[in-house]
N, C-alpha and C positions, 0 to 999 in steps of 0.2 A: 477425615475431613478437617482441612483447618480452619483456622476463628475467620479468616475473611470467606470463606462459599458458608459458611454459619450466618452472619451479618449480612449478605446481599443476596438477592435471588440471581440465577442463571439468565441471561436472556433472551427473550421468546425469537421469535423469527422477524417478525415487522418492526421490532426497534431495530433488528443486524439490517431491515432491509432499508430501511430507514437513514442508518447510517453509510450505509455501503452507498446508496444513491448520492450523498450530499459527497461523501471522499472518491466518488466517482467525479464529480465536477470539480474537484477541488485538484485530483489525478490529471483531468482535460488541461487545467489552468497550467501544472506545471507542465505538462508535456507540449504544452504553447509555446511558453518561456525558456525551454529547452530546446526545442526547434526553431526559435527563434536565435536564440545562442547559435546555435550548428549552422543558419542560415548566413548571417552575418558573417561569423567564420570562415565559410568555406568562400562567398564572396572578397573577400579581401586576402584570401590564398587566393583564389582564380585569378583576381585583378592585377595581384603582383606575381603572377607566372608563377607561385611555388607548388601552385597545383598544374597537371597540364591539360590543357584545355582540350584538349581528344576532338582538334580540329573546329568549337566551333568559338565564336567570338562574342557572347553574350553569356554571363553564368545564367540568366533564367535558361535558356536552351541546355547549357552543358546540366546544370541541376533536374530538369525536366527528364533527359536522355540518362542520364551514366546511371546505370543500375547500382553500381557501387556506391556511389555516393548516395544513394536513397537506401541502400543496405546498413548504412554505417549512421547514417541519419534516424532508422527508425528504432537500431541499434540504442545510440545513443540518447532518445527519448524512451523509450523502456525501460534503460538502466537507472535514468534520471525517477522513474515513477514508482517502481521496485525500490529504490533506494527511499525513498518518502514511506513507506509502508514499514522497510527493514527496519529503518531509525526510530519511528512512532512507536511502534510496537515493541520496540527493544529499550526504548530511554523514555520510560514513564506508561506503555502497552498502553495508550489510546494516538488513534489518529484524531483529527481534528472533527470528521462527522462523527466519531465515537463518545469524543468529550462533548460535542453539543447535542448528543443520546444520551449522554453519564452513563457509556457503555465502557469497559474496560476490560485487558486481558489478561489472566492471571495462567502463571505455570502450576500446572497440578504435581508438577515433583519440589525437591527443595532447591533446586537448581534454579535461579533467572533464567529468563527467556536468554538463549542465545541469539543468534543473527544465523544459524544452521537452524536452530529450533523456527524461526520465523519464517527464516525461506522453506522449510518445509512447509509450515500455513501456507503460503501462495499457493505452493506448485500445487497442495493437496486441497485447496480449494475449490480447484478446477473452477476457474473465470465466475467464482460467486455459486455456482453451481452447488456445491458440498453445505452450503448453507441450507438448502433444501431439505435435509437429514432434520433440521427442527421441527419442522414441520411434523415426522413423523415418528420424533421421539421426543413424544410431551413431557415424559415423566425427569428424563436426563437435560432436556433441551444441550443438547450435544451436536454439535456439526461435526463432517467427516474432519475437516482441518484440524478442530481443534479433540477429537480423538487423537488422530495419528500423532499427533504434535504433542498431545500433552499439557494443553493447555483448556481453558477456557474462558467465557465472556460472563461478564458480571454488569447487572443492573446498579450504579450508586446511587447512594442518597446524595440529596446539592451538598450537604457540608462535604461531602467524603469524593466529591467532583470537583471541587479548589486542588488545585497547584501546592500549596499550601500543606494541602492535606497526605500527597500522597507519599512521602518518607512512613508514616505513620501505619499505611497498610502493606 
């Protein structure tokens, strides 16, 4: 065990659910502004013919109809949202509802979190779900994610929740 799971407790399931809810809204916010980007975008290809309009004369119509472009649109707002998770968790292991939980992620090898180590959390989170696993291991407070992965989440104290503070752990 090393000196920081000694200093901070594991954390329970209502502070992950807690935080998960608030980076749930904050996930909505970007996936707005990402589709909002794509939206705009594909408008001003349509307008200037470098998309081709597959017959009709309005992009609401052509955007509404082409599967494709709703394929590559929701594409595109996913990767935007998965990228907000890879980076928080990789460059400093808190998202933004994490840090206003003083929730943190820590790698249980001596390795930093990777961006493979991270995208394994998602996928093996299964959509929040793997967090459930707290629930019914009190003793470890352990989620499936952060088994597989190698990681885990830590309760800070306010000083050890600054910006500031975290070179230090």
């Amino acid at each position: 065990m090393t000196q920081i799971n000694q200093n901070f407790p594991r954390a329970g399931f209502f502070k992950r659910l807690a935080a998960m809810i608030y980076d749930i809204l904050v996930a909505v916010a970007i996936g707005m502004c990402a589709g909002l980007i794509y939206s705009v975008a594909g408008l001003l290809l349509f307008e200037n013919g470098i998309i081709h309009n597959q017959g009709f004369t309005h992009f609401m119509d052509f955007s509404g109809q082409s599967q494709w472009f709703k394929i590559i649109g929701q594409v595109w707002v996913g990767l935007w949202i998965l990228f907000f998770f890879l980076w928080f968790w990789r460059n400093g292991g808190q998202t933004i509802g994490m840090r206003a939980w003083r929730l943190r992620l820590f790698s249980l090898t001596d390795e930093p979190l990777s961006y493979r180590r991270a995208l394994m959390r998602i996928v093996f989170s299964l959509a929040g779900l793997g967090t459930l696993l707290v629930l019914f291991d009190r003793k470890n407070k352990q989620s499936l994610q952060d088994r597989l992965a190698k990681t885990e989440m830590l309760v800070l104290s306010k000083d050890a929740n600054h910006h500031r503070a975290w070179k230090t752990l």
